[in-house]
N, C-alpha and C positions, 0 to 999 in steps of 0.2 A: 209413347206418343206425347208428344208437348202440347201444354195446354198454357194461356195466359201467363200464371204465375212463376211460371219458369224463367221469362222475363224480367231486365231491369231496364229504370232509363234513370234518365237527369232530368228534375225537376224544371221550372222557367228558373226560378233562384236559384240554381246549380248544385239542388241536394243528390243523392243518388238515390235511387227507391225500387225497391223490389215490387214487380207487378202481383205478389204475393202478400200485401198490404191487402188488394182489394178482393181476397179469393172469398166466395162462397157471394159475391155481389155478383148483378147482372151491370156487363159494362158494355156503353157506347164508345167505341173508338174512332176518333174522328181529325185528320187531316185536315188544318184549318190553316187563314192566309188574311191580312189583313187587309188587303188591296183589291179584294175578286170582288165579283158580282155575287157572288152566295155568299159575302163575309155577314149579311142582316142575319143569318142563321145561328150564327154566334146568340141572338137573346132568343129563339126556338130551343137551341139546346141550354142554354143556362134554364129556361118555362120546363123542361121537361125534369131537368136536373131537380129542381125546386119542388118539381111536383109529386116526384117518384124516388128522393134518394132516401126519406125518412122509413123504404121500403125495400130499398136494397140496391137503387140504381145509384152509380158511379158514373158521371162524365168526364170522359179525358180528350185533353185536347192536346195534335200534336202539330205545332207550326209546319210550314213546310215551302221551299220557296224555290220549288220545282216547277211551277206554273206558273209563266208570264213572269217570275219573278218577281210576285203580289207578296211576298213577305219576307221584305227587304231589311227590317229595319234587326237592333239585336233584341235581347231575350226581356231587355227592360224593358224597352220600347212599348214590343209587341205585349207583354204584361199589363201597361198602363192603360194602351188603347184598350185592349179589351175590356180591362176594368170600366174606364172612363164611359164607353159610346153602347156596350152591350150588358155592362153589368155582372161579365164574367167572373163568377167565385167557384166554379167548378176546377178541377185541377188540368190545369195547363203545364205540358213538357217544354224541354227546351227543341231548338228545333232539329230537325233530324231530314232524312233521305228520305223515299218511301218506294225509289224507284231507282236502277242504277248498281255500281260497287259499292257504294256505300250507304244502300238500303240498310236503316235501324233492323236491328234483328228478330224485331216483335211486328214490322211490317213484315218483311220476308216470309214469318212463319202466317200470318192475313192472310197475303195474299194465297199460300200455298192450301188454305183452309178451303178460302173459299173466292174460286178468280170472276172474272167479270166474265161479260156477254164475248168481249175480245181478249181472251188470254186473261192472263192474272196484271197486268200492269195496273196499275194506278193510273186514270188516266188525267184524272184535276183533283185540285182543293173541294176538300168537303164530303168527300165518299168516305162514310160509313160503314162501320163494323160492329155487329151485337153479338156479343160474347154473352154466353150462359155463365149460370151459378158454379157450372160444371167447369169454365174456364174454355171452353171450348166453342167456335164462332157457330152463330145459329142462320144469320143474315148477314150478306153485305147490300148496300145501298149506292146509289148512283148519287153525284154531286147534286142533281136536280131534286134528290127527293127529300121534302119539308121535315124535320123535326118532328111538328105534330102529327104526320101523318105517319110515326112510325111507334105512339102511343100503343096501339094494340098490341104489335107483336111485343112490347118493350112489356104489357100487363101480362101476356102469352107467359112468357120468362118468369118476369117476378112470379108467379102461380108456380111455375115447374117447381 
């Protein structure tokens, strides 16, 4: 059974990274977009990252310009904004599918974890994935739901 680290991606700076960097961490995986109406979520998940990584949380963020086409620009671009408007220093990928033939492989295996209300699609920027220590997803989230409000389960984890 595949878990997390059995994944790799490409960095926003174009490194290549085994999601086996972050094994024995509880990680947020999150589909981000710099043009949406959820992108203010970008500084809820940097407040969460902040608050909770000296303890084993990992935020990863992975562009995605499957929706409406809100994350147009390339991997520097989308780097800088973040930096610049949310303060993003959490680790940001470069961007990727999440939906499609050429769904990233480490979506594919998300959604197949754990699918939505309608099927496993992805259905917008900003749904949310809480993977265990274990590597293996515990939660998925809807684009609507706040950062802050997923503190508990996020302390849930860290405890396992």
């Amino acid at each position: 059974m595949a878990e997390l680290g059995d994944f790799r991606a490409t960095t926003i700076d174009g490194q290549e990274q085994s999601l086996s960097d972050f094994s024995g961490q509880v990680i947020l995986v999150v589909n981000t977009a710099s043009e949406c109406g959820f992108t203010p979520q970008l500084a809820g998940l940097q407040q969460l990252w902040e608050t909770y990584r000296d303890r084993g949380l990992t935020v990863i963020g992975f562009p995605c310009n499957q929706f409406g086409e809100q994350e147009p620009g390339s991997e520097e671009e989308i780097g800088a904004f973040c930096q610049k408007n949310y303060g993003v220093t959490f680790p940001m990928m470069a961007k990727v599918d999440v939906n499609g033939a050429d769904t990233h492989p480490l979506w594919a295996w998300l959604k197949s974890e754990k699918g939505g209300l309608l099927g496993d699609r992805i259905k917008w920027n900003f749904t949310k994935f809480l993977v265990g220590r274990d590597g293996h997803v515990i939660s998925r989230y809807t684009p609507q739901a706040e950062p802050a409000g997923l503190a508990a389960d996020i302390e849930k984890a860290l405890a396992a």
